[in-house]
N, C-alpha and C positions, 0 to 999 in steps of 0.2 A: 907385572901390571899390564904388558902389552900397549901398543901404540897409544899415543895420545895426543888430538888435535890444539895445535899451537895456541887456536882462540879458548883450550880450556884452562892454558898456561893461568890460573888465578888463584889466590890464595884460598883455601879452604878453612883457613881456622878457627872464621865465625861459622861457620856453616855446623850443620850438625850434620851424624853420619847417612841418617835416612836422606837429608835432602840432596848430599853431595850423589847418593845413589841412586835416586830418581832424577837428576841433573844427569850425570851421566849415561842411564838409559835412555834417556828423550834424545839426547847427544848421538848413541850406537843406531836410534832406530833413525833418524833423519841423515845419520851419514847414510845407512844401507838404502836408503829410500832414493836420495842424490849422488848415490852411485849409477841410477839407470841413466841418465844422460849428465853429460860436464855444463850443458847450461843452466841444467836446477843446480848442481854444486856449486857452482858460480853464486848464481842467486842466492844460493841458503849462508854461502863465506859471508855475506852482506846483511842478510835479514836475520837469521838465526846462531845470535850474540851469547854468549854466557849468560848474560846479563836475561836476555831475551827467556833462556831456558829456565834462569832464577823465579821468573814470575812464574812462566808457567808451573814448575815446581810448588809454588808455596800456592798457589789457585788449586794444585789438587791434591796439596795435601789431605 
C-alpha cells in the first residue's frame, strides 16, 4: 500500500471505492506540492483535513 499520512488514519467503510480514491489522490498531489518548502506543509497539517479532502471529493464528483 506504501506510506500513509497519519491525518488519513480514518475509517473508510462508508466511503465508497471511487471516493476513497479521489480522496487519496488530492491527498498524494497536495503532499508533493508541500514538499517544496516545511512551511506550506506546516500549513496544509492544519488546513487540509480528511475531512477537508471529503468535500472536495464529493464537489467533484
Amino acid at each position: 500500500m506504501g506510506p500513509t499520512h497519519q491525518g488519513l488514519a480514518i475509517p473508510y467503510n462508508g466511503l465508497s471505492h471511487k471516493l476513497c480514491s479521489h480522496i487519496k489522490n488530492l491527498w498524494d498531489l497536495m503532499h508533493k506540492i508541500t514538499l517544496v518548502t516545511s512551511t506550506a506543509k506546516c500549513h496544509c497539517m492544519y488546513m487540509y483535513t480528511p475531512l477537508h479532502f471529503a468535500n472536495l471529493a464529493l464537489q467533484n464528483l
